[in-house]
N, C-alpha and C positions, 0 to 999 in steps of 0.2 A: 461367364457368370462369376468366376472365380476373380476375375481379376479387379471386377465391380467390389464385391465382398472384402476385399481387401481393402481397394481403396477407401471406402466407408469406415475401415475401423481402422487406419492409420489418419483418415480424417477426423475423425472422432477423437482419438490420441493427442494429436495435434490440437485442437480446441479443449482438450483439458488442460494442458501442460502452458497454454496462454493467456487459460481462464481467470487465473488470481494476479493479472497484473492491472493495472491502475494507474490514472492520471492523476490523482487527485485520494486527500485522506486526512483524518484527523484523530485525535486522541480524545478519547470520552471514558467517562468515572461510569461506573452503576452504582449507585448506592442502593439501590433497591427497587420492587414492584414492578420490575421492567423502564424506570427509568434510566435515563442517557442525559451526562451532562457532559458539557465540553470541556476539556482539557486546555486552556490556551497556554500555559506555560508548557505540560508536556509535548505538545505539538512545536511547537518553536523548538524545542529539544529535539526530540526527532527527526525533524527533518533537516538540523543539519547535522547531526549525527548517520541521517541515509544518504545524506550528499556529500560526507566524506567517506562512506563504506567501500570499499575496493575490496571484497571477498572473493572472488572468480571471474569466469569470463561466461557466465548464464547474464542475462538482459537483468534480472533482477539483484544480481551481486555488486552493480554500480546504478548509481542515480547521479551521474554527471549534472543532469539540468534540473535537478531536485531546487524548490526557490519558495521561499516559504510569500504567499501571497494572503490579500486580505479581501474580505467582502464590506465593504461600508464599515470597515471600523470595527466590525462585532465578531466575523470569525474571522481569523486566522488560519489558513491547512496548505499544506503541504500537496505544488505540483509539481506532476515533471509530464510533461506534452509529448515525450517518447515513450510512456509508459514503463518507465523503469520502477516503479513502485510495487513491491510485492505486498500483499495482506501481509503475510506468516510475517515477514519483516519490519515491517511498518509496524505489527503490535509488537512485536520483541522489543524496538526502540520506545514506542510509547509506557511500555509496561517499563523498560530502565528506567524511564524518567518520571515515573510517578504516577502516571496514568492506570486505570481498571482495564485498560480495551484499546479497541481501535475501530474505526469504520474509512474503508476506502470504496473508491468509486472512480 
């Protein structure tokens, strides 16, 4: 029973520490009321400022395949298909560049 119990909360542990990473993300304003506007120059910003980041050897301290992609012309966001995108990171870069926020996914 003991050994069950462990592995549950090393499993547990494990699904935190993977939980904020990301394929995909963008840089959005608030100006208020709970709205969210898109950032398209900060996003363009950040993500190739995550796709040159070389901070350690954690999965989220490089985004080698970071490639800024578009949807029909209108958004612009930042993937990487290995999930090297951290949240915490992703808004630190959009907030350098002018951005209120971030939203990944």
């Amino acid at each position: 029973m003991k050994l069950t119990c462990y592995s549950l909360i090393i499993a547990a542990i494990a699904a935190g520490a993977f939980a904020d990473l990301h394929t995909q993300g963008v840089c959005i304003d608030t100006p208020g009321s709970g709205v969210e506007v898109y950032n398209k120059a900060a996003t363009e910003k950040a993500c190739a400022n995550y796709r040159n980041r070389n901070t350690g050897s954690e999965q989220w301290d490089r985004c080698p395949d970071c490639t800024l992609l578009n949807e029909k012309d209108l958004l612009y966001y930042c993937e990487s298909k290995d999930r090297h995108i951290g949240g915490d990171e992703l808004n630190y870069y959009c907030k350098q560049n002018g951005a209120g926020d971030s939203v990944a996914w």
